[in-house]
C-alpha positions in Angstrom: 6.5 132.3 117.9 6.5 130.5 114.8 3.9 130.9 112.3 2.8 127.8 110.6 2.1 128.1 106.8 0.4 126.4 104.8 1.0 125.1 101.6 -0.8 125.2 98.8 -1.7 122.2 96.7 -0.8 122.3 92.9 -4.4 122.2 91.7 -6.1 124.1 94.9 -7.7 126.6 91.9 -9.1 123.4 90.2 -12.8 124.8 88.9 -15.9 123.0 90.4 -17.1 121.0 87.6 -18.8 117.9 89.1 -22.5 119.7 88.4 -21.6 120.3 84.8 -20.5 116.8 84.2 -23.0 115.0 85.5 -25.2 117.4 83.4 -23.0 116.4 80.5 -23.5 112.7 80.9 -27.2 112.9 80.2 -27.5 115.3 77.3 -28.1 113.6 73.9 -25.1 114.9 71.0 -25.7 117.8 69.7 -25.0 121.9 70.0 -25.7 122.0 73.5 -23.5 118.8 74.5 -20.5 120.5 72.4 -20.8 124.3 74.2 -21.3 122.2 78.0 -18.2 120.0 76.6 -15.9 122.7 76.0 -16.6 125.1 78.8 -15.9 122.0 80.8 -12.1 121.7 79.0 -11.5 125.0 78.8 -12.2 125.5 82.7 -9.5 122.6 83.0 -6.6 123.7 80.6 -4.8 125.7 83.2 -4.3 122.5 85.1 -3.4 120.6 81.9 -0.5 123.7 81.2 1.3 123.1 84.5 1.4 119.3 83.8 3.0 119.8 80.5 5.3 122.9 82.1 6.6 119.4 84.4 8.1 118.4 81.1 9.8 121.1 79.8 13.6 121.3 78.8 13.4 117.8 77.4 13.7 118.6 73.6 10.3 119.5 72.7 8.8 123.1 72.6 6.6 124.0 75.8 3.8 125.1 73.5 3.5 121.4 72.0 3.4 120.1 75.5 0.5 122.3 76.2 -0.9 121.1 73.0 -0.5 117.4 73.8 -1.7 118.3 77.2 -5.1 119.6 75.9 -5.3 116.7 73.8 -5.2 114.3 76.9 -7.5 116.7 78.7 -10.4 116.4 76.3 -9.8 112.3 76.1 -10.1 112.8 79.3 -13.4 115.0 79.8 -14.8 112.5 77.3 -13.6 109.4 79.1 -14.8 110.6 82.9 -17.7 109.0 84.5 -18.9 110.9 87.5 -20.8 107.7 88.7 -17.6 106.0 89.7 -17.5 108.4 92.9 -14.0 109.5 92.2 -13.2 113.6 91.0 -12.5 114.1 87.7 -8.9 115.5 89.1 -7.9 112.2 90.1 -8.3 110.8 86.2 -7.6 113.9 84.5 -4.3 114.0 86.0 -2.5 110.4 85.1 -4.4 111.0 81.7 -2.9 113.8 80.6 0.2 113.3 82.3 0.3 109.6 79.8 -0.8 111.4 76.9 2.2 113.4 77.7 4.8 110.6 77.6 3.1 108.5 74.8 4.4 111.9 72.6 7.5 111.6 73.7 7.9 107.9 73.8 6.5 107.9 70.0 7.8 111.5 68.2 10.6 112.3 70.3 12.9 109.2 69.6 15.3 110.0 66.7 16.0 106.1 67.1 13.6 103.8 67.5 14.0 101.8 70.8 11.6 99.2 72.5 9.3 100.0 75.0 11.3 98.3 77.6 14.6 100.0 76.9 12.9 103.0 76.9 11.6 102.1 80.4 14.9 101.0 81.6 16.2 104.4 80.2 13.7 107.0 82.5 14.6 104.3 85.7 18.4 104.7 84.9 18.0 108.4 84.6 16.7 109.1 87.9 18.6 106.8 89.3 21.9 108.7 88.2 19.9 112.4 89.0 19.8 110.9 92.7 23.4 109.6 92.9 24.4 113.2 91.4 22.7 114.7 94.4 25.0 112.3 97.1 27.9 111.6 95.0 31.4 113.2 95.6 31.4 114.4 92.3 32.7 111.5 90.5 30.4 109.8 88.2 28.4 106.7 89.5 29.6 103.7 88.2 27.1 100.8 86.6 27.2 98.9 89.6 25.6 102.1 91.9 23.5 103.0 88.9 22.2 99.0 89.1 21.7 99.2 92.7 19.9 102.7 92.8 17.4 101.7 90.1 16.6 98.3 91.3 18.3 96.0 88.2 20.9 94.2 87.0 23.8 96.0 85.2 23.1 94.5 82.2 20.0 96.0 82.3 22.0 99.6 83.5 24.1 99.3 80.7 21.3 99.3 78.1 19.6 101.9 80.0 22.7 103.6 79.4 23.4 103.1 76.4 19.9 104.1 75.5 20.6 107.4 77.2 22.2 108.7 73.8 19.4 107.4 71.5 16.5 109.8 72.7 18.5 112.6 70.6 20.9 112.0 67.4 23.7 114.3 66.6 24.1 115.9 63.3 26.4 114.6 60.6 27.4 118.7 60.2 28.6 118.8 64.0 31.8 119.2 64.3 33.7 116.7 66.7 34.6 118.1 70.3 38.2 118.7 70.5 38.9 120.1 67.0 39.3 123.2 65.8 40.0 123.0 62.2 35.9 122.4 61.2 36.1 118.8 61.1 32.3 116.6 61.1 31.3 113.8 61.6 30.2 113.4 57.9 34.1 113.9 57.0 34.8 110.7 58.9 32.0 108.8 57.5 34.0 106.1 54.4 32.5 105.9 50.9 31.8 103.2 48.5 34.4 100.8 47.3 34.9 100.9 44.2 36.7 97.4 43.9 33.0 96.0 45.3 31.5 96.5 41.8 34.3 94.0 40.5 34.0 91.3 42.8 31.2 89.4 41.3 32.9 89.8 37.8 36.2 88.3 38.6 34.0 85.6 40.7 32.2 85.0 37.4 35.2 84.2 35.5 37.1 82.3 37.4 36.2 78.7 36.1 36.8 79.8 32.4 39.9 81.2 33.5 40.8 78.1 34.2 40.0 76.1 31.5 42.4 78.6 29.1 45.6 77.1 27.6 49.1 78.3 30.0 49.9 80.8 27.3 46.4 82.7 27.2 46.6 82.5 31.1 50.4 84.2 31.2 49.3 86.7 28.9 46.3 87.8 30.8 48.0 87.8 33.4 51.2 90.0 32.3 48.6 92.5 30.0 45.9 93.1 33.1 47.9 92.2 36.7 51.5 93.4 35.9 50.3 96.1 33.5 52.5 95.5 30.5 52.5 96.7 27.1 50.9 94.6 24.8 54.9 95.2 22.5 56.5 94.0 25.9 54.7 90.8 25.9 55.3 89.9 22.5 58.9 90.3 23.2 58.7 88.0 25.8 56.9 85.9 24.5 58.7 86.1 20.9 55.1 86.4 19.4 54.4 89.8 17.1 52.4 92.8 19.0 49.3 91.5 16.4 49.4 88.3 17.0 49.3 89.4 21.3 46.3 91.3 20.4 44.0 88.9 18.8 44.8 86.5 21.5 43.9 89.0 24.2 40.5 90.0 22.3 40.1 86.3 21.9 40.1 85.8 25.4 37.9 88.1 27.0 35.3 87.5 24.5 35.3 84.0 25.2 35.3 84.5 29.2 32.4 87.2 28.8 30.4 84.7 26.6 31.3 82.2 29.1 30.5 84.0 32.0 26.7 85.2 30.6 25.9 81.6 29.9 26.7 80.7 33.3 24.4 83.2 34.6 21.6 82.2 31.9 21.5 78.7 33.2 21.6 79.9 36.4 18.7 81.9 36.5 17.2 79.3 34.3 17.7 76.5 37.4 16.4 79.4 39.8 13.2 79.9 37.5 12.6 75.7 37.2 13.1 75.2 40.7 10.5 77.8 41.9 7.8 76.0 39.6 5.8 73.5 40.6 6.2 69.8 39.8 4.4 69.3 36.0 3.0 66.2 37.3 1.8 67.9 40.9 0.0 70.2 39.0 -1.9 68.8 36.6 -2.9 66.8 39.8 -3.8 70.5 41.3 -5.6 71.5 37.9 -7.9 67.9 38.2 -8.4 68.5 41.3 -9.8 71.8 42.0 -11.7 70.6 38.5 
């Protein structure tokens, strides 16, 4: 003969409280309110503990689940109006249970990712935990994963994608695969030096120009072929001083050239952010 058993419902312990909260509701602030208040959350907070004990193994501690758990428990003792008719489990539940995501929607994240991705994230996650229960144990494809959760795959892919955002790996990890230490810091590049140049040889290109052919072969053989100021003069048939005055020559005249540029440069900037003269002594007359 079989036996039927019965189960028992999560929150069949739940403490009678409807007496105390309708008690609650019409005492004025004060000490008594406070003691009444907290009786009333602490007969609650084993409930709240197996909510937050739902959540475990997702990155964050148990213990501050159960703290974010009591938090939504007392918003929710303070929010609870026994004249609606409905038990205080009934609000206290989803309360809690939101209060619960909220921290992990807004402190978990090490990126920070919309509200909707984040929403198409937790419907493309269960969606692949229920294909990994029927599939043949290859992984479901974006198509199934699209289907299962009810989008398009655009919308799977950046559920997917968002997948890897919830948690960021460390620059010190080293890379699956290698055995000699290597991390992902080591494959990070560095600075270019030749960037700090850039807007120097930009700024000197129109008085390059307007040098004589001799000045311009000289720079050119002393600073891009690397040649010895004696070599050029033999080139050249000029003496080794004479090669060195015109090379100082030179780049003090395309440095002075290239600072007065940028003066009346940021000179035009400066005048064209001012006002018109005429416009405002209209302003000035008028607010007179």
């Amino acid at each position: 003969m079989r036996t039927h058993v019965q189960r028992k419902h999560p929150h069949d312990d739940a403490p009678d409280t409807a007496a105390a909260f309708r008690r609650l509701t019409g005492l004025p602030e004060g000490a008594e309110r406070d003691t009444l208040r907290q009786e009333i959350v602490n007969a609650w907070l084993p409930m709240a503990g197996r909510i937050a004990g739902r959540f475990r193994n997702r990155g964050e501690a148990l213990e501050d689940l159960r703290q974010v758990a009591a938090l939504g428990l007392v918003k929710a003792v303070d929010r609870y109006d026994p004249d609606r008719g409905s038990a205080f489990e009934s609000f206290a539940v989803p309360t809690i249970t939101g209060e619960i995501k909220r921290h992990f929607r807004d402190h978990m994240w090490t990126l920070h990712v919309p509200r909707r991705v984040q929403d198409l994230r937790n419907r493309v996650r269960a969606a692949r935990q229920e294909l990994a229960q029927t599939a043949t144990g290859s992984a479901p494809t974006v198509a199934e994963v699209a289907a299962r959760a009810g989008m398009t795959e655009e919308e799977a892919m950046t559920g997917l994608e968002a997948l890897d955002s919830f948690t960021a790996l460390s620059l010190d990890a080293q890379l699956p695969g290698t055995d000699d230490g290597y991390t992902l810091s080591d494959a990070l590049g560095g600075p270019d030096p030749a960037l700090d140049i850039v807007v120097d040889r930009e700024s000197v290109k129109p008085a390059l120009r307007k040098l004589p052919d001799r000045e311009k072969k000289i720079l050119y053989m002393r600073f891009f072929r690397d040649m010895t100021q004696s070599r050029i003069a033999e080139d050249l048939g000029l003496s080794q001083m004479h090669v060195s005055r015109l090379i100082s020559r030179c780049c003090t005249r395309l440095r002075d050239q290239a600072l007065h540029d940028q003066v009346l440069h940021d000179q035009a900037v400066h005048d064209q952010a001012l006002p018109d003269h005429a416009l405002l002594h209209q302003d000035v007359r008028d607010a007179a």
